[in-house]
mmCIF file of the N, C-alpha and C atoms, coordinates in Angstrom:
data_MODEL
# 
_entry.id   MODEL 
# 
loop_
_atom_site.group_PDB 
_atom_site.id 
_atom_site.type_symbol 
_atom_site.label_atom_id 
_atom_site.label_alt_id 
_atom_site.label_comp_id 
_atom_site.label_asym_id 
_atom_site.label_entity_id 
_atom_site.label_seq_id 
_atom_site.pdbx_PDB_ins_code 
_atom_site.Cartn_x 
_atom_site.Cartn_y 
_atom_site.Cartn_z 
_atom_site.occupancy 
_atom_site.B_iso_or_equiv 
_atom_site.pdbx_formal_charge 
_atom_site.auth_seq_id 
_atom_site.auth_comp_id 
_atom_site.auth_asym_id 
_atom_site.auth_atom_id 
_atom_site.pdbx_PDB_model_num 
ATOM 1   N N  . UNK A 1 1  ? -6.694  -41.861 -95.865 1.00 0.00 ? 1  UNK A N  1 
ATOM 2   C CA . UNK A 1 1  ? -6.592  -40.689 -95.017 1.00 0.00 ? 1  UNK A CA 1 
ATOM 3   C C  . UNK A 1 1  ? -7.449  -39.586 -95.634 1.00 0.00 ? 1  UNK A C  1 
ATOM 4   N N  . UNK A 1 2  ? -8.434  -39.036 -95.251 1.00 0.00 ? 2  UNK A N  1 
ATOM 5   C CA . UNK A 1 2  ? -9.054  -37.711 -95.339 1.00 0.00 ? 2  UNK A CA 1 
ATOM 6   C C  . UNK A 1 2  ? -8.632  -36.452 -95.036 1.00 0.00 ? 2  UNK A C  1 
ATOM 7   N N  . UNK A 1 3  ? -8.095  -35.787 -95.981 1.00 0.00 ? 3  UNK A N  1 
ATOM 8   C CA . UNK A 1 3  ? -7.780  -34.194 -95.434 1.00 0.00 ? 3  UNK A CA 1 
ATOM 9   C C  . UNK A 1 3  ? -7.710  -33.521 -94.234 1.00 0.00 ? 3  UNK A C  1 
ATOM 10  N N  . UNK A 1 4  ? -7.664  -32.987 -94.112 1.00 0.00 ? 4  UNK A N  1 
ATOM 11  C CA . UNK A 1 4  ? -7.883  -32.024 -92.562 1.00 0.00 ? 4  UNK A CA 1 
ATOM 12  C C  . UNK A 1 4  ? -8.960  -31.035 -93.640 1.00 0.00 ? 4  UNK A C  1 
ATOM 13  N N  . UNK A 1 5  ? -8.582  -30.546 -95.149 1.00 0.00 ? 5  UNK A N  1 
ATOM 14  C CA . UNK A 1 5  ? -9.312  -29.639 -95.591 1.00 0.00 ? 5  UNK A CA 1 
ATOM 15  C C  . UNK A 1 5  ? -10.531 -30.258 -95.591 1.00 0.00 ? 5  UNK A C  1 
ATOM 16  N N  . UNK A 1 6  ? -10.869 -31.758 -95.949 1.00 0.00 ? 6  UNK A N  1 
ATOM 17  C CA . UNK A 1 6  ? -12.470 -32.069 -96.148 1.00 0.00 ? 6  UNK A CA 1 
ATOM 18  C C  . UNK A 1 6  ? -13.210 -31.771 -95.146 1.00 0.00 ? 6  UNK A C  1 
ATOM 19  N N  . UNK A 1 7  ? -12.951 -31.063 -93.857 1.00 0.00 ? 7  UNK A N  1 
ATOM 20  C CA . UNK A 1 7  ? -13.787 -30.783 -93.309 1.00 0.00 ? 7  UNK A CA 1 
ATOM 21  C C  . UNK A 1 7  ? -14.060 -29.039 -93.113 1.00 0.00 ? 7  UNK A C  1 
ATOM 22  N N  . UNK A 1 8  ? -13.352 -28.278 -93.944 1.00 0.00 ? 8  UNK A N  1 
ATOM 23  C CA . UNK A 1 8  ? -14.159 -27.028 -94.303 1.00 0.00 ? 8  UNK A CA 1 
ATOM 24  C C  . UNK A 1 8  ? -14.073 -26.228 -93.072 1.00 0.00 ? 8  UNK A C  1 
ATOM 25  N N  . UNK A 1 9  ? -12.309 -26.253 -92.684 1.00 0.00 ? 9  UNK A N  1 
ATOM 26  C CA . UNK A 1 9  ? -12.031 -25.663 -92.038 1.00 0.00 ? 9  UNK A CA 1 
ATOM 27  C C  . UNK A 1 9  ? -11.711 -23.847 -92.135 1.00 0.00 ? 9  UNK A C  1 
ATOM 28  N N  . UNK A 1 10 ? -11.097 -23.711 -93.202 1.00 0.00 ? 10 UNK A N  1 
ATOM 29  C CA . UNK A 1 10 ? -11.245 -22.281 -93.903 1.00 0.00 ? 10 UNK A CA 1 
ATOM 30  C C  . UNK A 1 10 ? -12.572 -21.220 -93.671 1.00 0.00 ? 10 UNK A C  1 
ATOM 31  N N  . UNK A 1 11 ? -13.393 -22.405 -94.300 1.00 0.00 ? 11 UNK A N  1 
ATOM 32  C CA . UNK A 1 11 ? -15.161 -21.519 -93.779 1.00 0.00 ? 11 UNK A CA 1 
ATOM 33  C C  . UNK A 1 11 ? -15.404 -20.995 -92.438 1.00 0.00 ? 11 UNK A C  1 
ATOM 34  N N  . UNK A 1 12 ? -15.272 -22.004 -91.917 1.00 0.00 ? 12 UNK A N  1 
ATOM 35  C CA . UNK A 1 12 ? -15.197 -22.573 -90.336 1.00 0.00 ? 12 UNK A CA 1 
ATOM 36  C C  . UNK A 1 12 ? -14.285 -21.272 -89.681 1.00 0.00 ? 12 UNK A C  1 
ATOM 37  N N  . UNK A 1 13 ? -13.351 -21.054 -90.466 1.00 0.00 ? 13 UNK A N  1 
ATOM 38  C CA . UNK A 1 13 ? -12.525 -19.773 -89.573 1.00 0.00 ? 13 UNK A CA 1 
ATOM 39  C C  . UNK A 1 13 ? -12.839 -18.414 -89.648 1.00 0.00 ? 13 UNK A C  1 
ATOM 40  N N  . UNK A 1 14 ? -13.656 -18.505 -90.958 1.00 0.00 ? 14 UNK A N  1 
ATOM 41  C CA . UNK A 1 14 ? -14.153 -17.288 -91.017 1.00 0.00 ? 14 UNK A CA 1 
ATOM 42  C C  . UNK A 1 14 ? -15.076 -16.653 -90.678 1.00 0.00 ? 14 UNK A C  1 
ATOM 43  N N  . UNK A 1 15 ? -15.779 -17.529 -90.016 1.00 0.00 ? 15 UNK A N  1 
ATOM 44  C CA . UNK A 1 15 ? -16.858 -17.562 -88.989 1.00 0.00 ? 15 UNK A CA 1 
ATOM 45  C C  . UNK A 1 15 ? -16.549 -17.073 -87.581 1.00 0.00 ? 15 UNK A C  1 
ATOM 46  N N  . UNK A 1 16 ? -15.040 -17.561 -87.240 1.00 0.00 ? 16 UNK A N  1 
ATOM 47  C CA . UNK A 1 16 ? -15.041 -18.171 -85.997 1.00 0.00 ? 16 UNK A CA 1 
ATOM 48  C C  . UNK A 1 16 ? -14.407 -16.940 -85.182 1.00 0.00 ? 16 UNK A C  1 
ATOM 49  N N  . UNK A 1 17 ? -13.989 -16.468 -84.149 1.00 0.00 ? 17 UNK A N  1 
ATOM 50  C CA . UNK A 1 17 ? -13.296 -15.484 -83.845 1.00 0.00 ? 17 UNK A CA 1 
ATOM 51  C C  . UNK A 1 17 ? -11.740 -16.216 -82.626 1.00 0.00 ? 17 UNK A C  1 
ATOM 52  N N  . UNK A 1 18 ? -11.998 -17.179 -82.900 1.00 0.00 ? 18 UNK A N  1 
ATOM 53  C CA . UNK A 1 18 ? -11.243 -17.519 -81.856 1.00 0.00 ? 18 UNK A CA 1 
ATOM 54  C C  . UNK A 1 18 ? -9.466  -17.328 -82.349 1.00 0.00 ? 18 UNK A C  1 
ATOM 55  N N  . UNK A 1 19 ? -8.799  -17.307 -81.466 1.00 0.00 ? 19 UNK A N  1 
ATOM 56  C CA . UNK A 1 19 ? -6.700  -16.956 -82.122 1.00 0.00 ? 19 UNK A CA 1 
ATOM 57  C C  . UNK A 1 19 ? -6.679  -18.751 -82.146 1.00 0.00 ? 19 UNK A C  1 
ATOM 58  N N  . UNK A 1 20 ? -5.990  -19.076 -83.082 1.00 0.00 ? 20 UNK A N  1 
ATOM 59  C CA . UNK A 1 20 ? -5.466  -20.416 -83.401 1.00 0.00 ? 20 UNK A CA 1 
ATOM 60  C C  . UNK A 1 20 ? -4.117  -20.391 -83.678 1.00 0.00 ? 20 UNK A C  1 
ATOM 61  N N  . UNK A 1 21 ? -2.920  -21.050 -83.203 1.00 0.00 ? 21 UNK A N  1 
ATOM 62  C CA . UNK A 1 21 ? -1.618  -21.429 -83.344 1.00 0.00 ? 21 UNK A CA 1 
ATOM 63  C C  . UNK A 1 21 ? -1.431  -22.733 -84.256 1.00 0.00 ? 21 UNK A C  1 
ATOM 64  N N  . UNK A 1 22 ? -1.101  -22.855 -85.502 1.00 0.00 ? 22 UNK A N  1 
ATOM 65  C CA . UNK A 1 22 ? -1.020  -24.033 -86.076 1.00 0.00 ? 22 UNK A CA 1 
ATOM 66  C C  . UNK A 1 22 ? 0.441   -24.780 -85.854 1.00 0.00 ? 22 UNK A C  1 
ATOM 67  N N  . UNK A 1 23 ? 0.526   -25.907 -85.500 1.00 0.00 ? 23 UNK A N  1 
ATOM 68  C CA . UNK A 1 23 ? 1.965   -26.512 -85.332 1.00 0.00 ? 23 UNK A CA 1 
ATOM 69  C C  . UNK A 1 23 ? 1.987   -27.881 -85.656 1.00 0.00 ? 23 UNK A C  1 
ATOM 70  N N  . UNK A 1 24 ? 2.442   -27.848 -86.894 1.00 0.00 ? 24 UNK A N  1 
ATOM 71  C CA . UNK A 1 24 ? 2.795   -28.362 -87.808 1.00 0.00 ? 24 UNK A CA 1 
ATOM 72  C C  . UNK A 1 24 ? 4.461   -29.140 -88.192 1.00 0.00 ? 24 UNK A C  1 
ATOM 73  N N  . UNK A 1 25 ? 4.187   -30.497 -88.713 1.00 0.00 ? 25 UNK A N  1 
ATOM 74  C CA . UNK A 1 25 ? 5.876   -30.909 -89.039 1.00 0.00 ? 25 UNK A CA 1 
ATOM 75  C C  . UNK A 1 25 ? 5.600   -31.120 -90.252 1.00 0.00 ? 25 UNK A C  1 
ATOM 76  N N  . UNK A 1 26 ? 6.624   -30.648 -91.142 1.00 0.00 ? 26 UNK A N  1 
ATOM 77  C CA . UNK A 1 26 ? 6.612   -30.736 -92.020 1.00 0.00 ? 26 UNK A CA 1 
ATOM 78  C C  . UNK A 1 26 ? 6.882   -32.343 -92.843 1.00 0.00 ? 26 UNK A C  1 
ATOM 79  N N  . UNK A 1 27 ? 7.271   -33.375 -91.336 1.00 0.00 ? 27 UNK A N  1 
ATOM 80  C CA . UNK A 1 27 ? 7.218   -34.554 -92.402 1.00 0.00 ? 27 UNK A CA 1 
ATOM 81  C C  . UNK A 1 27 ? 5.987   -35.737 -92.169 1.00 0.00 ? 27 UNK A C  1 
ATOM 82  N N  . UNK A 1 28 ? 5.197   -34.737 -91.426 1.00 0.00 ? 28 UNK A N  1 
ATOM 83  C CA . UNK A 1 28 ? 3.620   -35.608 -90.762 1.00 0.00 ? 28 UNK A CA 1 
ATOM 84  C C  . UNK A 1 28 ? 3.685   -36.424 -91.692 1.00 0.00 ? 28 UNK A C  1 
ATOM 85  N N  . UNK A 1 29 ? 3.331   -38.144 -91.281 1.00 0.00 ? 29 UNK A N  1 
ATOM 86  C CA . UNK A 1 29 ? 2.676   -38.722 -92.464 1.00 0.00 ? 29 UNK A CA 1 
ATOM 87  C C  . UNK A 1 29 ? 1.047   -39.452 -91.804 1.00 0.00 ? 29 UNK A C  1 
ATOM 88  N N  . UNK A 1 30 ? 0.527   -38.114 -91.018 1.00 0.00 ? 30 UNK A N  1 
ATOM 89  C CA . UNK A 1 30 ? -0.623  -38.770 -90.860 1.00 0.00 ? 30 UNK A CA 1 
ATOM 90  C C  . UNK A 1 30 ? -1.465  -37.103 -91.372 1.00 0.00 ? 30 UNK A C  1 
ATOM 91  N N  . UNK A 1 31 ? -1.148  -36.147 -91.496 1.00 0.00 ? 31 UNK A N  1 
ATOM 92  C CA . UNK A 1 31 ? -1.497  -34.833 -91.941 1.00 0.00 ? 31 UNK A CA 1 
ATOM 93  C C  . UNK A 1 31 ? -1.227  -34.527 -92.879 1.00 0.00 ? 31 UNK A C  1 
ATOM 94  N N  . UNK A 1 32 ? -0.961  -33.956 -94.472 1.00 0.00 ? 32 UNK A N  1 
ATOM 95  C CA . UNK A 1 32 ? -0.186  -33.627 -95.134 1.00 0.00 ? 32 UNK A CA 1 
ATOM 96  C C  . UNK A 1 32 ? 0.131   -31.902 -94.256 1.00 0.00 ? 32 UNK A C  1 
ATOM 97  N N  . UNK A 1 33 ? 1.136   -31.862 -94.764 1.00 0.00 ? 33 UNK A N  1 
ATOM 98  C CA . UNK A 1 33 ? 1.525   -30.379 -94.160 1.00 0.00 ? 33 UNK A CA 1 
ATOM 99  C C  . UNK A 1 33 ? 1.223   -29.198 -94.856 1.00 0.00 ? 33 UNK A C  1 
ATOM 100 N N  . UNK A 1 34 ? 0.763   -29.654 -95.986 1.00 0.00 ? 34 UNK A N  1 
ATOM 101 C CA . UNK A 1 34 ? 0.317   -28.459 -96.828 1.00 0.00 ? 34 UNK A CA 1 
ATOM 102 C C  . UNK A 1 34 ? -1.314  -28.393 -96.114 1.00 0.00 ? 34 UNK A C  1 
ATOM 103 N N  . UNK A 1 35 ? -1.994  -29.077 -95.758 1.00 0.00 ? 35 UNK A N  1 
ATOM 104 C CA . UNK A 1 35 ? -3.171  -29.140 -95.683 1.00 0.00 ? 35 UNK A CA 1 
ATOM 105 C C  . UNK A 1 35 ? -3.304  -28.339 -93.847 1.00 0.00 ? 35 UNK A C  1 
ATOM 106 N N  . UNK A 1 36 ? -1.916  -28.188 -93.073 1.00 0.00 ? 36 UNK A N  1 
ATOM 107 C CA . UNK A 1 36 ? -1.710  -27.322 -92.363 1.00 0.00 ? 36 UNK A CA 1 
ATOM 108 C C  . UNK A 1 36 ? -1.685  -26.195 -92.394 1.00 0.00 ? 36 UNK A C  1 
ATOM 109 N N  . UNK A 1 37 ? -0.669  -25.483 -93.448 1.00 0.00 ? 37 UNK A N  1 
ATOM 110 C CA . UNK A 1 37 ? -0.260  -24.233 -94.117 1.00 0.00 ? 37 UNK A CA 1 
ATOM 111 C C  . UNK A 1 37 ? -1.422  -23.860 -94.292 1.00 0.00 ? 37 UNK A C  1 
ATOM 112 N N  . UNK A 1 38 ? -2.328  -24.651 -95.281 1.00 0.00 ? 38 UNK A N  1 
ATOM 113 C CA . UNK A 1 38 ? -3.691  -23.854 -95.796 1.00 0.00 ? 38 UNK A CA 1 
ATOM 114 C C  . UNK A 1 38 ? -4.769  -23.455 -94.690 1.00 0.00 ? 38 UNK A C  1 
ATOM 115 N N  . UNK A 1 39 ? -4.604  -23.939 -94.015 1.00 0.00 ? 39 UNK A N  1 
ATOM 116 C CA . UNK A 1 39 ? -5.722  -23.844 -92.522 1.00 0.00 ? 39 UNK A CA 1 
ATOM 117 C C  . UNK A 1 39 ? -5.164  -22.822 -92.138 1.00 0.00 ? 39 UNK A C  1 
ATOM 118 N N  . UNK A 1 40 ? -3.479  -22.671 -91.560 1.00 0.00 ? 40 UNK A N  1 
ATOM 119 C CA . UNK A 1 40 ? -3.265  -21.207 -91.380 1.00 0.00 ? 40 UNK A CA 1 
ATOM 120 C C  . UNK A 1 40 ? -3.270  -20.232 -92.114 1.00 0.00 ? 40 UNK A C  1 
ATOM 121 N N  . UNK A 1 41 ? -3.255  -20.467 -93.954 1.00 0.00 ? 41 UNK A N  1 
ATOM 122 C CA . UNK A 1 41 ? -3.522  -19.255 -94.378 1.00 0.00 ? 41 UNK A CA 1 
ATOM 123 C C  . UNK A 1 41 ? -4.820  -18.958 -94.083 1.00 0.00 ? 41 UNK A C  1 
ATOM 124 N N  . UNK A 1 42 ? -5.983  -19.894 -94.251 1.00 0.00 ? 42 UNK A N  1 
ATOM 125 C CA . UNK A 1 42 ? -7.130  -19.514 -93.959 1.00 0.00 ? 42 UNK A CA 1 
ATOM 126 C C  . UNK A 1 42 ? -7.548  -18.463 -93.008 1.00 0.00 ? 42 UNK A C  1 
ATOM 127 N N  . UNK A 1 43 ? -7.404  -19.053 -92.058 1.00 0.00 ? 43 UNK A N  1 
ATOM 128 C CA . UNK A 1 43 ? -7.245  -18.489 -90.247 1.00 0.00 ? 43 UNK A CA 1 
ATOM 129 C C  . UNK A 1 43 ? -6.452  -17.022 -90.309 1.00 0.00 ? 43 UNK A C  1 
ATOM 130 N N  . UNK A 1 44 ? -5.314  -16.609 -91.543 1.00 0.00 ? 44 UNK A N  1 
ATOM 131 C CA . UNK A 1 44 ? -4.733  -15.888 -90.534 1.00 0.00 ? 44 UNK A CA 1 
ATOM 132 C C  . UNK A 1 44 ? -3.998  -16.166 -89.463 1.00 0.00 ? 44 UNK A C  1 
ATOM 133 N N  . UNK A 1 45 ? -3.474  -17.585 -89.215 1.00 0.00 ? 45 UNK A N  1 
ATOM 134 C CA . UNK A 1 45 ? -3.061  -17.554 -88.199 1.00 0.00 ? 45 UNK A CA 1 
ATOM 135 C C  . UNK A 1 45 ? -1.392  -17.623 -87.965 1.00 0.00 ? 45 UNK A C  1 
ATOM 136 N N  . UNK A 1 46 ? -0.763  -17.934 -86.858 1.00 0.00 ? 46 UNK A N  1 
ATOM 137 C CA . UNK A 1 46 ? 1.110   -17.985 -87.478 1.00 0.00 ? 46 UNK A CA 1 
ATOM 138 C C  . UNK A 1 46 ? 1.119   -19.916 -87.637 1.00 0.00 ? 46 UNK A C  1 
ATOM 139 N N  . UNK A 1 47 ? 1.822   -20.011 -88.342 1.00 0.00 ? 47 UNK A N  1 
ATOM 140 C CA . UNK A 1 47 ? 2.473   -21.819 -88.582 1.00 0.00 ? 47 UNK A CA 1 
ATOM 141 C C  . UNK A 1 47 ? 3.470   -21.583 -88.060 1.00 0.00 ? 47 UNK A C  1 
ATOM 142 N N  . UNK A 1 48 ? 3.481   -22.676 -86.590 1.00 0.00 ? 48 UNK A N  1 
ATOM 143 C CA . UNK A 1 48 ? 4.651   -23.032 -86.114 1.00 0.00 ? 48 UNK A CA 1 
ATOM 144 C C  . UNK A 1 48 ? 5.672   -24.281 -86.982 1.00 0.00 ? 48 UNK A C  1 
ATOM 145 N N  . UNK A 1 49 ? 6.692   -24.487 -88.053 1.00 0.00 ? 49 UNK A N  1 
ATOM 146 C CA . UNK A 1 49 ? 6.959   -25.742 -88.409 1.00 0.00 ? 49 UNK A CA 1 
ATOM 147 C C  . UNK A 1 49 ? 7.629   -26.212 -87.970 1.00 0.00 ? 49 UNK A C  1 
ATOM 148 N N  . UNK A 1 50 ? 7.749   -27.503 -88.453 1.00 0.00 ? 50 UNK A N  1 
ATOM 149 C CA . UNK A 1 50 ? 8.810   -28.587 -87.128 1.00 0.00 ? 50 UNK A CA 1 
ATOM 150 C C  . UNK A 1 50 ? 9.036   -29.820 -88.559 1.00 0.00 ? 50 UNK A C  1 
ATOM 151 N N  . UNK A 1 51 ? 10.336  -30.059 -87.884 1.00 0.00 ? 51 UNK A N  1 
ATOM 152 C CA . UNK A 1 51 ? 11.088  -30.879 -88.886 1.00 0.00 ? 51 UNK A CA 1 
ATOM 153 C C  . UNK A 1 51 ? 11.632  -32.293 -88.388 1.00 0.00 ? 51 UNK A C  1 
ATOM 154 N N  . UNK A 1 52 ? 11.060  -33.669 -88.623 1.00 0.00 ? 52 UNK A N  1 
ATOM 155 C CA . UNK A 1 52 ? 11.393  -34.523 -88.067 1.00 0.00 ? 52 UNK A CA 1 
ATOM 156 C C  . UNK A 1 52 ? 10.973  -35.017 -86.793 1.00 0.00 ? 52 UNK A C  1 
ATOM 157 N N  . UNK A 1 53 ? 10.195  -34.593 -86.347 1.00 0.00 ? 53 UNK A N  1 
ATOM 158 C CA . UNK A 1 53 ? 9.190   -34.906 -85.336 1.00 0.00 ? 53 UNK A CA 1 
ATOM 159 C C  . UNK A 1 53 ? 7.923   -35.799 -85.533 1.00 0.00 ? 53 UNK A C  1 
ATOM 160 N N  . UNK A 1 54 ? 7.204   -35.602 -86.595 1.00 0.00 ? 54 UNK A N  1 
ATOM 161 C CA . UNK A 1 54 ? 6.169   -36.658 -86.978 1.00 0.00 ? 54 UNK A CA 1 
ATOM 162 C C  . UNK A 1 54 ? 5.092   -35.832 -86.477 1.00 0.00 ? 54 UNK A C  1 
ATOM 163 N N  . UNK A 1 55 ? 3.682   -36.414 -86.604 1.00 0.00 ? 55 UNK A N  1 
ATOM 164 C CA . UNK A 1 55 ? 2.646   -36.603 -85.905 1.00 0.00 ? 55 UNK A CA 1 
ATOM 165 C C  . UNK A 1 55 ? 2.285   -36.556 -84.129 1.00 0.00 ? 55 UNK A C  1 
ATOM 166 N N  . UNK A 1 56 ? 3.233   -37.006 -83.334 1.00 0.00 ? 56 UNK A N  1 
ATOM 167 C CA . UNK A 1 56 ? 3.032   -37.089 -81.708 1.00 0.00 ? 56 UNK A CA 1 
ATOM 168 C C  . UNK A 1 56 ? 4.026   -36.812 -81.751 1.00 0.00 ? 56 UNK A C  1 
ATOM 169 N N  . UNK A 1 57 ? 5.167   -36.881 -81.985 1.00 0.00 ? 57 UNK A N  1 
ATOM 170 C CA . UNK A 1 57 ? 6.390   -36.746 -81.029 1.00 0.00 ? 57 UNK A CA 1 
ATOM 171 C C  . UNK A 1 57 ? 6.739   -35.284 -80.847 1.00 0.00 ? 57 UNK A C  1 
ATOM 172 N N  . UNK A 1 58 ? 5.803   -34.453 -81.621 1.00 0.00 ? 58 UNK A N  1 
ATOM 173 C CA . UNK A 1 58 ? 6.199   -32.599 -81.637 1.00 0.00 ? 58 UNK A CA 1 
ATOM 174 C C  . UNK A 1 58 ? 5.454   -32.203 -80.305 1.00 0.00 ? 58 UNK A C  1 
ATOM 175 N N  . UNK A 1 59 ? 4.617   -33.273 -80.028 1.00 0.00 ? 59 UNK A N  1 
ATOM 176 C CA . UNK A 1 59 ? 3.985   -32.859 -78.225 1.00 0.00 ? 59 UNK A CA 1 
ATOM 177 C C  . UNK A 1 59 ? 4.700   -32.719 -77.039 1.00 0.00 ? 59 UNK A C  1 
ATOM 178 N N  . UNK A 1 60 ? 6.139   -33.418 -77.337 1.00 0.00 ? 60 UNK A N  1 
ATOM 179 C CA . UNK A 1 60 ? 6.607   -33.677 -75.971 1.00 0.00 ? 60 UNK A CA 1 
ATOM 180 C C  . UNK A 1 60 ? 7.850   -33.068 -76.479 1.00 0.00 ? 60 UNK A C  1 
ATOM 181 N N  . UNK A 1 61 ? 8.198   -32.711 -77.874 1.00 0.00 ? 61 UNK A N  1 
ATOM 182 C CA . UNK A 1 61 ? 9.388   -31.257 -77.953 1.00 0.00 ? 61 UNK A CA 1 
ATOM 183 C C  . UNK A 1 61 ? 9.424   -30.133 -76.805 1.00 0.00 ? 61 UNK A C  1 
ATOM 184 N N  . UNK A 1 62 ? 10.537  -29.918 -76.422 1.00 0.00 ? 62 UNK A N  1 
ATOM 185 C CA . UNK A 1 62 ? 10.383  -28.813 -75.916 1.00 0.00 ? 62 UNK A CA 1 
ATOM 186 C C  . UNK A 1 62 ? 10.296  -27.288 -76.406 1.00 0.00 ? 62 UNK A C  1 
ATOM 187 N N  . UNK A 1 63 ? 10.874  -26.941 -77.898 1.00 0.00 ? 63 UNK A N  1 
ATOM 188 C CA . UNK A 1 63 ? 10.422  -25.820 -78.441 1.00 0.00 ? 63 UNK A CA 1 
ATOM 189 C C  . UNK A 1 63 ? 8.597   -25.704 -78.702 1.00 0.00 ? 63 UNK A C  1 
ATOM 190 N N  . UNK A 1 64 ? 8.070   -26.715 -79.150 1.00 0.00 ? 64 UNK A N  1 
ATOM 191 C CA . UNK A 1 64 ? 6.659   -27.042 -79.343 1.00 0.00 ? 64 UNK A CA 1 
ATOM 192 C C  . UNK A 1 64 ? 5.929   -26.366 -78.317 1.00 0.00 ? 64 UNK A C  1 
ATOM 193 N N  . UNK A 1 65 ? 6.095   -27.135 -76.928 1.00 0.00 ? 65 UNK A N  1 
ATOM 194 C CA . UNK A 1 65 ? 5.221   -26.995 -75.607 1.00 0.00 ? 65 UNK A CA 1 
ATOM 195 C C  . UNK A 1 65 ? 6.186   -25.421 -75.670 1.00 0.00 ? 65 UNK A C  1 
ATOM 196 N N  . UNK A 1 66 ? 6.689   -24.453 -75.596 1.00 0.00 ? 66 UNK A N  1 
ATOM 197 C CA . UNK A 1 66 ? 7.688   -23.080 -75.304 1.00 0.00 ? 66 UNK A CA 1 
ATOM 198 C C  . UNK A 1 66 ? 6.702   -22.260 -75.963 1.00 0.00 ? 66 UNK A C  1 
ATOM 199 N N  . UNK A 1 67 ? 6.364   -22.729 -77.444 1.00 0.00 ? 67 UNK A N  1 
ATOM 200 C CA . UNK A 1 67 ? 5.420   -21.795 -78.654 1.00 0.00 ? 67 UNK A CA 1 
ATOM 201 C C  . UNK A 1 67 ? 4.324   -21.819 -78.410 1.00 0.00 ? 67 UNK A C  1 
ATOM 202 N N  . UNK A 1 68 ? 3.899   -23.081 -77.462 1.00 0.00 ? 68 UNK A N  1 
ATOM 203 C CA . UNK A 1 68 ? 2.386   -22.945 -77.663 1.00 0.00 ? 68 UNK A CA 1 
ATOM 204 C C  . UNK A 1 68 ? 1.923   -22.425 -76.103 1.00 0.00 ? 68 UNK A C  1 
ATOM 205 N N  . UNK A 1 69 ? 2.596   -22.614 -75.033 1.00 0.00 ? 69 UNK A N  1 
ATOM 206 C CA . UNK A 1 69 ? 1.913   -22.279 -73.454 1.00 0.00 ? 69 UNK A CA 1 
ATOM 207 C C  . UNK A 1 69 ? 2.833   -20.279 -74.168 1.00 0.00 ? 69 UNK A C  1 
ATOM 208 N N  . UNK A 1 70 ? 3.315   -19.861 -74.471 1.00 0.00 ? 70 UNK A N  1 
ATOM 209 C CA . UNK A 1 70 ? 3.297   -18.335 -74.966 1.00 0.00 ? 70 UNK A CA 1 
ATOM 210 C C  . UNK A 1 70 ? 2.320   -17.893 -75.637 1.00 0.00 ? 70 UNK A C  1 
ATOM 211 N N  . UNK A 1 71 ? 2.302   -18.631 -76.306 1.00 0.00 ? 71 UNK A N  1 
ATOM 212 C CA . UNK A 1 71 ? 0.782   -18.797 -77.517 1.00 0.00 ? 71 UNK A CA 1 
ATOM 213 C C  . UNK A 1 71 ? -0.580  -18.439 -76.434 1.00 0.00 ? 71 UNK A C  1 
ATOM 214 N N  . UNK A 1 72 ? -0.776  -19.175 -75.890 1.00 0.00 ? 72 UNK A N  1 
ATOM 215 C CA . UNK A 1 72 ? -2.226  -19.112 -74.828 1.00 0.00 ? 72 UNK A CA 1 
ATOM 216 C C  . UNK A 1 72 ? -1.736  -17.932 -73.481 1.00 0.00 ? 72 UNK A C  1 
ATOM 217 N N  . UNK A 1 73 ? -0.586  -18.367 -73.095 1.00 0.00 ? 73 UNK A N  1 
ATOM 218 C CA . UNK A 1 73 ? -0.987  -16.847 -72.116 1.00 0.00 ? 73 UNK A CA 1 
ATOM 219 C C  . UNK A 1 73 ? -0.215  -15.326 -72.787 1.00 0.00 ? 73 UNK A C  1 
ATOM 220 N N  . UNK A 1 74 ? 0.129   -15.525 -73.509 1.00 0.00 ? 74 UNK A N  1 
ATOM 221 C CA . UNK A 1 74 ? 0.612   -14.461 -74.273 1.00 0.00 ? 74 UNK A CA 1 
ATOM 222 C C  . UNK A 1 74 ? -0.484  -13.264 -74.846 1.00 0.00 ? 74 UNK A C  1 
# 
């Protein structure tokens, strides 16, 4: 598995101007979750966390989809 950081996302944000929502579970085992956290510290942005959800299954949560359609028209 390769980072999410090896691709130099931090830089990438500081460049970038766009708002980013990070949402994150804390027991991903296809992400590490720290390698989440750090993208949102990067960014500035808020970390949504989630516990026991995994990798896909935080898509079809209903707090998940609540944080993130507020997130975009908010």
């Amino acid at each position: 598995m390769r980072p999410i950081v090896a691709h130099d996302l931090p830089r990438w944000a500081q460049r970038s101007g766009a708002a980013l929502l990070v949402i994150h579970d804390t027991k991903d085992r296809e992400v590490r979750f720290s390698d989440g956290a750090r993208v949102a510290r990067s960014w500035r942005a808020p970390l949504f966390a989630t516990t026991g959800l995994g990798h896909v299954k935080l898509l079809r949560d209903a707090s998940v989809v609540e944080r993130a359609v507020a997130f975009v028209t908010g």
